[in-house]
C-alpha positions as CSV (number, residue, x, y, z in Angstrom):
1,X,-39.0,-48.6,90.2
2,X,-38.8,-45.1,91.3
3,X,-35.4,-43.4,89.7
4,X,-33.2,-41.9,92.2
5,X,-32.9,-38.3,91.7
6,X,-30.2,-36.6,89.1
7,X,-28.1,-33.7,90.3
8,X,-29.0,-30.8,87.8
9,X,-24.9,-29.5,88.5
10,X,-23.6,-32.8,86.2
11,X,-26.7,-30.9,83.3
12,X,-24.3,-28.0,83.6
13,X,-21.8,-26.9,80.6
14,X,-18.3,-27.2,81.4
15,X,-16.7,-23.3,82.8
16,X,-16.2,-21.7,80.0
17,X,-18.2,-23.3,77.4
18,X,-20.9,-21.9,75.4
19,X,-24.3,-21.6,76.8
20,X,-26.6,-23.3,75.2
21,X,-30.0,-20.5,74.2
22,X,-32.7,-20.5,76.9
23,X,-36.2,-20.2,76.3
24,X,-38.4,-20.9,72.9
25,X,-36.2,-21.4,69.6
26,X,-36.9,-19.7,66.8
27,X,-38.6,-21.2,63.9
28,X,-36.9,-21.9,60.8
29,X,-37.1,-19.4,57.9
30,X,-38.5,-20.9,54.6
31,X,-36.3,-21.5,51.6
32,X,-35.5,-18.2,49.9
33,X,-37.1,-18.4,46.4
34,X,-36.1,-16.4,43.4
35,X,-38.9,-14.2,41.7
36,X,-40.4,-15.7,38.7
37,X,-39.2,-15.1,35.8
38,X,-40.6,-13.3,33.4
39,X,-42.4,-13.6,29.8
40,X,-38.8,-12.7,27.7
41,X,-36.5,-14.3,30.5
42,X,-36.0,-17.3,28.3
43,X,-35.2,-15.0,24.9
44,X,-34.2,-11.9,26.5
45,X,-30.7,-11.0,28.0
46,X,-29.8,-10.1,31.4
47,X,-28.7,-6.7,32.5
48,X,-25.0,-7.5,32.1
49,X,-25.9,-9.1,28.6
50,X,-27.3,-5.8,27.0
51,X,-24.4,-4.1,27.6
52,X,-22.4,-6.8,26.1
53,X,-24.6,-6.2,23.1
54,X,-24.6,-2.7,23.4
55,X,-21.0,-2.6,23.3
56,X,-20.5,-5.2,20.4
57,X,-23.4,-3.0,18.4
58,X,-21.0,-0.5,18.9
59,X,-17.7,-2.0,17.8
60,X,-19.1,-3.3,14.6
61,X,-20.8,0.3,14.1
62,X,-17.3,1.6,14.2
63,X,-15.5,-1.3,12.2
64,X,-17.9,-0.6,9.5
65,X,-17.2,3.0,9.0
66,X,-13.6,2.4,9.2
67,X,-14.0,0.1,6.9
68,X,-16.4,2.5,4.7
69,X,-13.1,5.2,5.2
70,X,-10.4,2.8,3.9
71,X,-12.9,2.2,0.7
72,X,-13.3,5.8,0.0
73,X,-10.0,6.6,0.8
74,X,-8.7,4.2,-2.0
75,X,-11.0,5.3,-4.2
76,X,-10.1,8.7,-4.3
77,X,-6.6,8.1,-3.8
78,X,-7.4,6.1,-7.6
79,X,-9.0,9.0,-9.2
80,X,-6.5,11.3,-7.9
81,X,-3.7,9.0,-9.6
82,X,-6.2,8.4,-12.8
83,X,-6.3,12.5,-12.9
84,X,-2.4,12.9,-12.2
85,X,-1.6,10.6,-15.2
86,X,-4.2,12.5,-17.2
87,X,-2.1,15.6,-16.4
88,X,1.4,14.0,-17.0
89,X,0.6,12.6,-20.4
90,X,-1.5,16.5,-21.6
91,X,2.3,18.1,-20.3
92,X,4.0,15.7,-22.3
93,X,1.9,15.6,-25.7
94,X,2.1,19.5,-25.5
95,X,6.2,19.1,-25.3
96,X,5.8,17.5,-28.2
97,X,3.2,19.6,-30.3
98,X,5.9,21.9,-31.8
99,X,7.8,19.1,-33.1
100,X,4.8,17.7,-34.9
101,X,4.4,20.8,-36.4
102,X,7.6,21.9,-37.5
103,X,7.5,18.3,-39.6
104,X,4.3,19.2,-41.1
105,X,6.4,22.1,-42.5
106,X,9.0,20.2,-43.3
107,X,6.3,18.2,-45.2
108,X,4.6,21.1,-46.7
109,X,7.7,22.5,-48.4
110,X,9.4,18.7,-49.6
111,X,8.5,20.0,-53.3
112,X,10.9,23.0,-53.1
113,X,14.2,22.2,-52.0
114,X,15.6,18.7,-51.6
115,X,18.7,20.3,-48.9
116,X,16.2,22.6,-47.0
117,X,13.9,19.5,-46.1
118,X,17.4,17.5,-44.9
119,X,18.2,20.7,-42.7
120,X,14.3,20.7,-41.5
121,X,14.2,17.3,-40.5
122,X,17.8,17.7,-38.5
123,X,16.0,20.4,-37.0
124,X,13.2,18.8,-35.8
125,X,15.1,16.2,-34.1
126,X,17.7,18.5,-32.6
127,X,14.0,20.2,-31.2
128,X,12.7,16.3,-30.3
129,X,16.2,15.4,-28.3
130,X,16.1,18.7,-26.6
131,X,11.8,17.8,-25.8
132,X,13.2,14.6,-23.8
133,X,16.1,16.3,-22.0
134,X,13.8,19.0,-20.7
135,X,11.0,16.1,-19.8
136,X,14.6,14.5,-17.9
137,X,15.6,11.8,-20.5
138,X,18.8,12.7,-21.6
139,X,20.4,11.0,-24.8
140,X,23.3,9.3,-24.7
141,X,25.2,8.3,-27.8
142,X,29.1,8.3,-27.6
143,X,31.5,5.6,-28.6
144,X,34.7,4.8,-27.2
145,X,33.5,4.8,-23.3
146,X,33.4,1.8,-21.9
147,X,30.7,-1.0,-22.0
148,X,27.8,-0.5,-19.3
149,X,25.1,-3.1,-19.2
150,X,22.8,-0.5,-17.4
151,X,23.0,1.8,-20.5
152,X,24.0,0.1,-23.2
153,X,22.6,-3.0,-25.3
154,X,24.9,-5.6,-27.1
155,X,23.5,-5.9,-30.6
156,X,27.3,-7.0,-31.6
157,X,31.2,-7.7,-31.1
158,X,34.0,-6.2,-33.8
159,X,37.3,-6.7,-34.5
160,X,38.7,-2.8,-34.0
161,X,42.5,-3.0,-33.4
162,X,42.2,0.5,-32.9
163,X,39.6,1.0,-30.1
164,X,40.2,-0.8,-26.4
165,X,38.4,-3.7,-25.6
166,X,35.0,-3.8,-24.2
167,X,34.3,-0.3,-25.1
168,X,31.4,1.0,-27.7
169,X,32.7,0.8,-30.8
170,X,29.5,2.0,-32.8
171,X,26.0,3.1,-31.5
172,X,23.3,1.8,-33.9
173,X,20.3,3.3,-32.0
174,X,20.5,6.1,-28.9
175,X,19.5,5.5,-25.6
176,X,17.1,7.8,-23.6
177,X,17.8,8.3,-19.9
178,X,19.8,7.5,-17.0
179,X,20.2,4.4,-14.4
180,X,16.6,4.0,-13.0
181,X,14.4,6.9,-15.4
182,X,15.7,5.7,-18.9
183,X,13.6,4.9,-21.5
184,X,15.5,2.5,-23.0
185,X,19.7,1.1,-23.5
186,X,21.4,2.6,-26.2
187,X,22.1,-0.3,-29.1
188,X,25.7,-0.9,-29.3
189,X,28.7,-2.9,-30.8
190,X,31.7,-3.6,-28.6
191,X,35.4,-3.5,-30.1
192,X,37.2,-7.1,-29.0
193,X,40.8,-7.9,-29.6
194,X,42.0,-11.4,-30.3
C-alpha cells in the first residue's frame, strides 16, 4: 500500500523554536586522558606539596634556632649569675679581712695584758657590726620596744613589774637586718604581768 504523501510544513519547528543544525554532525571528541604519570608520581609530591614541605622545612629550621637561642641564653644568663655571686661573696670576705686580722692581733698580744686583749676584742666587734651595717645589715639590740615577730624571736616570758607588757625585756642574741634583708631575729624575752 502506497503511503499518502506527508506535508514537509507539519516537519517544521514551532515559530520561534530552536533550529535544529543542518548538514553533517560533528563527530564526537574522544575521552580526554590525563598524561601518564611519571617514575616518582607514586613517592614524589605535587607542586603544591613541595612547597608545603618547603615551608614546614622552614618552620622547623627556625623553631630550632630559637630554641638553640633560649638554650644559650640560659646558659649564659647562669654563668653570668655563677660570676655575680663570685663577685658578691670576694666583696664581702674582703669586708671582713680587717676584722680577721685585727683578732690575730688581739691573739698575738694575749700574753701581755689581760685589759688590752678585752678592749681589742670590743674593738674588733664594734669594727664587725660596723662591716654588716655598711654591707646593709644593721644590728638591732634594744629592750623596752615593743614585741615584733618580724624582728624578734621569743626564746622566753618574765615576770618584770617594771617593764610594760609584751615588750623586750632582755636581748640574749642581736639580730642583723631589717623586714625582708635580715639575717636573722634578734633572741628575746618578753616582760608579762599577771
Amino acid at each position: 500500500m502506497p503511503t499518502p504523501p506527508q506535508d514537509r510544513a507539519s516537519d517544521l519547528p514551532p515559530e520561534g523554536a530552536a533550529q535544529p543544525p543542518r548538514g553533517r554532525l560533528a563527530e564526537p571528541a574522544p575521552p580526554a586522558t590525563e598524561p601518564e604519570p611519571g617514575p616518582d608520581a607514586a613517592t614524589g609530591p605535587t607542586g603544591g606539596e613541595d612547597e608545603y614541605a618547603a615551608a614546614l622545612k622552614e618552620v622547623e629550621d627556625r623553631w630550632r634556632r630559637a630554641l638553640a637561642d633560649l638554650d644559650n641564653l640560659r646558659k649564659r644568663h647562669a654563668r653570668e649569675l655563677d660570676r655575680e655571686r663570685a663577685l658578691e661573696r670576694a666583696r664581702t670576705a674582703a669586708a671582713f679581712l680587717p676584722v680577721v686580722d685585727n683578732l690575730e692581733l688581739a691573739l698575738n698580744h694575749a700574753g701581755s695584758d689581760p685589759g688590752a686583749i678585752v678592749e681589742g676584742v670590743r674593738a674588733v666587734r664594734d669594727q664587725a657590726v660596723s662591716t654588716l651595717e655598711r654591707l646593709g645589715y644593721e644590728r638591732h639590740a634594744e629592750t623596752g620596744v615593743p614585741f615584733d615577730p618580724s624582728r624578734h624571736e621569743v626564746v622566753g616570758v618574765v615576770q618584770d613589774p617594771d617593764a610594760e607588757p609584751n615588750t623586750v625585756a632582755q636581748v640574749l642574741r642581736p639580730g642583723y637586718g631589717q623586714a625582708e634583708r635580715q639575717l636573722r631575729p634578734a633572741a628575746v624575752t618578753v616582760a608579762k604581768r599577771e
